[in-house]
DSSP file (Angstrom, degrees, kcal/mol; ACC not computed):
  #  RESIDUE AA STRUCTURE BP1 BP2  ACC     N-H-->O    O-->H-N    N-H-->O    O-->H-N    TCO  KAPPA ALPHA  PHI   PSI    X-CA   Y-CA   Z-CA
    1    1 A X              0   0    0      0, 0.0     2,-0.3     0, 0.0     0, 0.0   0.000 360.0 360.0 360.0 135.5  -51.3   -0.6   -0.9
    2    2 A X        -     0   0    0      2,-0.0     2,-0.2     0, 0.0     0, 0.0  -0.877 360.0-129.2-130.0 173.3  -48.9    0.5    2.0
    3    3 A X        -     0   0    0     -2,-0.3     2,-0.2     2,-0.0     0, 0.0  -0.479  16.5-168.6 -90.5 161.4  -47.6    3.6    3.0
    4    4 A X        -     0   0    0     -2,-0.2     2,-0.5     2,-0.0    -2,-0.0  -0.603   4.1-161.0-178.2  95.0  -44.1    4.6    3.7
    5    5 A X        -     0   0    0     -2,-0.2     2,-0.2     2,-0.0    -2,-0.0  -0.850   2.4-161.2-127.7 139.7  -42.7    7.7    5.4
    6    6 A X        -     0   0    0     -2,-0.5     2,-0.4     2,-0.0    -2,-0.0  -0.536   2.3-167.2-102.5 147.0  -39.1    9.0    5.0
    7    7 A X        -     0   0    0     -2,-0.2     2,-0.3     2,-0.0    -2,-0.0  -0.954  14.7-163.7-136.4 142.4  -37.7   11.5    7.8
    8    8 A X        -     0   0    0     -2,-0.4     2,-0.2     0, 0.0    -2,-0.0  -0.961   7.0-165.0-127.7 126.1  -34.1   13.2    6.2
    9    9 A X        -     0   0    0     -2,-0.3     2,-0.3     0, 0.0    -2,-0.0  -0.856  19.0-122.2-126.3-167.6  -32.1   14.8    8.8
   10   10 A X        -     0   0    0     -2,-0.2     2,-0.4     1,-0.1     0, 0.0  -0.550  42.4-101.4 -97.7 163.4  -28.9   17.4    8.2
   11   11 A X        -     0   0    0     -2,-0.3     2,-0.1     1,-0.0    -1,-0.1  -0.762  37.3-110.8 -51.0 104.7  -25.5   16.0    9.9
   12   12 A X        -     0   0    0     -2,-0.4     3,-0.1     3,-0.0    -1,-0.0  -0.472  32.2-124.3 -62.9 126.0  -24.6   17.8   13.3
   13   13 A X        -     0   0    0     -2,-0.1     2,-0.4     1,-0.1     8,-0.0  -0.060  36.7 -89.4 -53.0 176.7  -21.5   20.1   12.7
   14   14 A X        +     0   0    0      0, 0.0     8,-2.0     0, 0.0     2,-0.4  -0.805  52.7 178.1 -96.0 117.4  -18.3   19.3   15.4
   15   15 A X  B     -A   21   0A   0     -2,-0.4     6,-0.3     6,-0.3     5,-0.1  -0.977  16.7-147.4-119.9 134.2  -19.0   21.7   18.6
   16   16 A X    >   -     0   0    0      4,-2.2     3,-1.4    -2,-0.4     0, 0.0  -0.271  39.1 -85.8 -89.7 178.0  -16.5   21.3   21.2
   17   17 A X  T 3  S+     0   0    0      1,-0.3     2,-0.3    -2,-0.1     0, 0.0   0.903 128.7  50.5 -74.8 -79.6  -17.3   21.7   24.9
   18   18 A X  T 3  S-     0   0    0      1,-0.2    -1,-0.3    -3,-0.1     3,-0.1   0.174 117.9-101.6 -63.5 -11.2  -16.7   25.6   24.3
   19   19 A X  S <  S+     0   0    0     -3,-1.4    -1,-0.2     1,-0.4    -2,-0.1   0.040  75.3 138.0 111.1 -29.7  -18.7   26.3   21.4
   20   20 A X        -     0   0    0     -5,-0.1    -4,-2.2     1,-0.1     2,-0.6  -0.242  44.8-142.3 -60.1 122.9  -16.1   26.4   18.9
   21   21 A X  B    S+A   15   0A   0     -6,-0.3    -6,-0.3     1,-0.2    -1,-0.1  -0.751  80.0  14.5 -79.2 115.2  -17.3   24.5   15.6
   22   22 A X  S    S+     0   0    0     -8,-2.0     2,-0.7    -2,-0.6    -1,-0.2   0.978  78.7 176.1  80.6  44.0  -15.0   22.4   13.6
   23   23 A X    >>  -     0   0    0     -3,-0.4     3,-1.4     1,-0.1     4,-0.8  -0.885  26.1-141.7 -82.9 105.5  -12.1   22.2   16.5
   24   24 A X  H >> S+     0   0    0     -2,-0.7     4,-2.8     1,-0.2     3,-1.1   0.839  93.8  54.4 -20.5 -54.0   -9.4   19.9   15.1
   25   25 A X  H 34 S+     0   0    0      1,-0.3     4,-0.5     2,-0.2    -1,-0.2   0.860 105.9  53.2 -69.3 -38.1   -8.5   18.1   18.3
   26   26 A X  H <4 S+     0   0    0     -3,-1.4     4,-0.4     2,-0.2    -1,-0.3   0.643 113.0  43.4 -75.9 -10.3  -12.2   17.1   18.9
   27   27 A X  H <X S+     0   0    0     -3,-1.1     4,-1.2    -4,-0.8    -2,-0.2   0.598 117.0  55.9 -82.2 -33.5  -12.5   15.5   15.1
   28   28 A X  T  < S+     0   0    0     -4,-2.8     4,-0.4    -5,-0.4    -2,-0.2   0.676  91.9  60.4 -82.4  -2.0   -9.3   14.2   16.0
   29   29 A X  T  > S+     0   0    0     -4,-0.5     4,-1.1     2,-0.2    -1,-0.2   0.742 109.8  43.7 -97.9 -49.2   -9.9   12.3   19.3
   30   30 A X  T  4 S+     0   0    0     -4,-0.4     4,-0.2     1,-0.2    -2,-0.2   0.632 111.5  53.9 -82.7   2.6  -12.5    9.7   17.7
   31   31 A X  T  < S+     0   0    0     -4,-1.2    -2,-0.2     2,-0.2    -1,-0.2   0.584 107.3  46.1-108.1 -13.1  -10.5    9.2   14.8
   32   32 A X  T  > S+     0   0    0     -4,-0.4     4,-2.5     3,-0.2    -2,-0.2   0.725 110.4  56.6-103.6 -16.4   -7.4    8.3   16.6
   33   33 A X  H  X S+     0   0    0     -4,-1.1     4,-1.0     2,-0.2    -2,-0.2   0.619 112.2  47.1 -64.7 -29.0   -9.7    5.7   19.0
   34   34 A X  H  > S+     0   0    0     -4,-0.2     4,-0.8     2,-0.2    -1,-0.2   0.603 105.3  51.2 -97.2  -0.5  -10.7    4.2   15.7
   35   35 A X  H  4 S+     0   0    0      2,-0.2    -2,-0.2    -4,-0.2     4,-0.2   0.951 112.1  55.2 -79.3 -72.2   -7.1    4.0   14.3
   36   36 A X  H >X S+     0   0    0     -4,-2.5     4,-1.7     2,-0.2     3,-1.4   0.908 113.1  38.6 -44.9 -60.2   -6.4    2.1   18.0
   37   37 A X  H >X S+     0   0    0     -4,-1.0     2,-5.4     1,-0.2     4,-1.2   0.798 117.9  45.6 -77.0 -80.0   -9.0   -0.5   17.6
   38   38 A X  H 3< S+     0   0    0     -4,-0.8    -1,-0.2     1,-0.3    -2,-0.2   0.391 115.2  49.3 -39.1   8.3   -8.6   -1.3   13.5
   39   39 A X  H X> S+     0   0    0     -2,-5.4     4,-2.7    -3,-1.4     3,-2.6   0.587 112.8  51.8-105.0 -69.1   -4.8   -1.4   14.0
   40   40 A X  H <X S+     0   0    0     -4,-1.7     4,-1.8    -3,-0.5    -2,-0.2   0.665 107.2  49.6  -9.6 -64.1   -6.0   -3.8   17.0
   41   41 A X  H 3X S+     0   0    0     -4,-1.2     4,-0.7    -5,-0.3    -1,-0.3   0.690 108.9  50.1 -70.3 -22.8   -8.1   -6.1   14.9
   42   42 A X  H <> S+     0   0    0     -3,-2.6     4,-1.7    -5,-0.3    -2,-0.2   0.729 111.8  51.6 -81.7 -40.3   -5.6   -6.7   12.3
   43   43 A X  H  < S+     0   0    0     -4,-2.7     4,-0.2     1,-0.2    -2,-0.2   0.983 117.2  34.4 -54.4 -50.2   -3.1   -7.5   15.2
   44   44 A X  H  X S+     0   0    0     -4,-1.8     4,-1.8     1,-0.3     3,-0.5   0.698 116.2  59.7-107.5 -22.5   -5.3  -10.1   17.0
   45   45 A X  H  X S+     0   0    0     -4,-0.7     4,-1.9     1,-0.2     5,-0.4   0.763 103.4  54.6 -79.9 -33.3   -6.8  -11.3   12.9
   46   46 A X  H  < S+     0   0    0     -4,-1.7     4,-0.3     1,-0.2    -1,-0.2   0.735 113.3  46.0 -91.6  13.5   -2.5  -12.1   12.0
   47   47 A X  H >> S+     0   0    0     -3,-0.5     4,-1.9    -4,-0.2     3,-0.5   0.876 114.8  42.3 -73.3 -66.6   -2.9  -14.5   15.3
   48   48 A X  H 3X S+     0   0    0     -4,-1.8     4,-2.9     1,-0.3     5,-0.4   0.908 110.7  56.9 -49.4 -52.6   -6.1  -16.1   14.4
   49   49 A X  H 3X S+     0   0    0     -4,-1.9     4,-1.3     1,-0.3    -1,-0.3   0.870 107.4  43.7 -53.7 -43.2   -5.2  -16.7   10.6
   50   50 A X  H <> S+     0   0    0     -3,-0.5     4,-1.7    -5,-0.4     5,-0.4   0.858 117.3  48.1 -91.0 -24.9   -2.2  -18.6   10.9
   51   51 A X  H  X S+     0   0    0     -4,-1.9     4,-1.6     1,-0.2    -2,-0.2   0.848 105.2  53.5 -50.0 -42.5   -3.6  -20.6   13.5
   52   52 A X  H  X S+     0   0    0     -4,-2.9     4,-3.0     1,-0.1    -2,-0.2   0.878 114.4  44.8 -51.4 -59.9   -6.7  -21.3   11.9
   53   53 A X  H  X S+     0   0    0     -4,-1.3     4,-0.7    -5,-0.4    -2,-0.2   0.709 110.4  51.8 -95.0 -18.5   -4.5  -22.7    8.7
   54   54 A X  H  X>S+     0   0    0     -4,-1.7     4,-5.7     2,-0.2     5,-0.5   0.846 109.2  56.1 -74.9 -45.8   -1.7  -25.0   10.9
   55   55 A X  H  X5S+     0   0    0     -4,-1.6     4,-4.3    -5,-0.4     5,-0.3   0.979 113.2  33.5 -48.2 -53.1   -4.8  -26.3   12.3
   56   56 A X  H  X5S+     0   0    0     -4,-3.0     4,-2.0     2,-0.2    -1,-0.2   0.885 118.3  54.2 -55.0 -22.4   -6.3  -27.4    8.5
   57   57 A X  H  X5S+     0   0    0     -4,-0.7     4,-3.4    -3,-0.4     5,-0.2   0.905 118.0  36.3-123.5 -59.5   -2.7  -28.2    7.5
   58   58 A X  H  X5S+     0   0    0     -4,-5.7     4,-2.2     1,-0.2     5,-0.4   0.973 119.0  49.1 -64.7 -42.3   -2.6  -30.7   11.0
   59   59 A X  H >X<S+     0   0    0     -4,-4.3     4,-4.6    -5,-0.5     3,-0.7   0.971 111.1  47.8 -59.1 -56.2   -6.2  -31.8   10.6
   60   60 A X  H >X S+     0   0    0     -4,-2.0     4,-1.8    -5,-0.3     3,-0.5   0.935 118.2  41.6 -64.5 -56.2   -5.6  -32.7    6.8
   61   61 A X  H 3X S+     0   0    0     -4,-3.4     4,-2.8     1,-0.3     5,-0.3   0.758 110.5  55.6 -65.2 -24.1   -1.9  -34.9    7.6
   62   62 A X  H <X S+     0   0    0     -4,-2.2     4,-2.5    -3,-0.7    -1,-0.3   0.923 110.7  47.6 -79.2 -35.7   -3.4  -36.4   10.6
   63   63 A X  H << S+     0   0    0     -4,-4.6    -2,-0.2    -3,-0.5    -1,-0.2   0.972 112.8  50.0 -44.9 -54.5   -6.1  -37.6    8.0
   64   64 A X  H  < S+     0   0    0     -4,-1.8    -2,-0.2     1,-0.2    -1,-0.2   0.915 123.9  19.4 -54.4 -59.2   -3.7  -38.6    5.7
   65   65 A X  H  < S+     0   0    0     -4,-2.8    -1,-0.2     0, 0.0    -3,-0.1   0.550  92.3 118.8-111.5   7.1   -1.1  -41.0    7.5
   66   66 A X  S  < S-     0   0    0     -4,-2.5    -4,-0.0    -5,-0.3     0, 0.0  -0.331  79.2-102.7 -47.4 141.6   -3.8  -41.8   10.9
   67   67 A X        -     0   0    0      3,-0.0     2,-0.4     2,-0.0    -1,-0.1   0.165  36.1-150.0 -37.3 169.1   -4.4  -45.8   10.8
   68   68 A X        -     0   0    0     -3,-0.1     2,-0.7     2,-0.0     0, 0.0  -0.906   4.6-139.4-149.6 135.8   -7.8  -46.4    9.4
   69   69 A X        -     0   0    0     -2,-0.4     3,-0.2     1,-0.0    -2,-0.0  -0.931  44.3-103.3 -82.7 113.5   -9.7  -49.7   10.6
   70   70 A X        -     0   0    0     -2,-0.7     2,-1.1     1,-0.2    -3,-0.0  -0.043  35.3 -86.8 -89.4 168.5  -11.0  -50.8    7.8
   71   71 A X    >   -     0   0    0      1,-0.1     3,-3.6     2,-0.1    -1,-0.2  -0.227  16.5-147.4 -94.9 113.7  -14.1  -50.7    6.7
   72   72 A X  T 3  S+     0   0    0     -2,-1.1    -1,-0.1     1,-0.3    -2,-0.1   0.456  97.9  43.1  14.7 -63.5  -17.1  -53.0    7.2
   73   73 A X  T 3  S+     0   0    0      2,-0.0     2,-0.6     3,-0.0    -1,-0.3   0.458  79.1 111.6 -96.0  20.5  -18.8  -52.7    4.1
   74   74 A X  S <  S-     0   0    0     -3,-3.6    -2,-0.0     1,-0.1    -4,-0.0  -0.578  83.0 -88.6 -76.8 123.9  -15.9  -53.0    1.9
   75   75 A X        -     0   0    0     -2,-0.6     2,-0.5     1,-0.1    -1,-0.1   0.140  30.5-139.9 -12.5 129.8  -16.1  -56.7   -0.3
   76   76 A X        -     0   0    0     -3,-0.1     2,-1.3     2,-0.0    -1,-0.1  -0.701  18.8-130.8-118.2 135.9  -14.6  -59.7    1.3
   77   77 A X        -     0   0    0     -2,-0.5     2,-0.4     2,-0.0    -2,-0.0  -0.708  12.1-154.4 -89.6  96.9  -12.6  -62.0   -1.7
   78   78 A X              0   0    0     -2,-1.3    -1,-0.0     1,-0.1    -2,-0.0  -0.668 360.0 360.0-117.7 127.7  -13.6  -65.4   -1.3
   79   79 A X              0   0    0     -2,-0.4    -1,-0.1     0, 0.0    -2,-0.0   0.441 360.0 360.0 -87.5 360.0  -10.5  -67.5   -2.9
């Protein structure tokens, strides 16, 4: 048997330095700071992504037409 204790609290309303509740401009100050970074991260994400995919794109061709030495244990054909 365990125990299990919940504490529920209410949301603090938007008070501005002055007292006023529910002042646009102070709703509006973190929401445009989170606009700035999520625009941000999508900027610096369309760098990474096409980099990320020339790199498989190089990796996979260099696989493909690189030399190979061939390999040790493959069967030797005795004539």
């Amino acid at each position: 048997m365990s125990s299990m204790s919940v504490t529920v609290h209410e949301a603090f309303p938007v008070v501005s330095a002055r007292g006023e509740t529910g002042v646009l401009g102070d709703a509006f100050k973190p929401a445009w700071r989170n606009f700035v970074g999520f625009i941000a991260g999508v900027i610096s994400l369309t760098g990474i992504i096409p980099s990320a995919v020339l790199g498989v794109l190089a990796w996979l061709a260099w696989r493909r037409w690189w030399p190979r030495p061939p390999r040790s244990d493959a069967p030797t054909q005795k004539a």
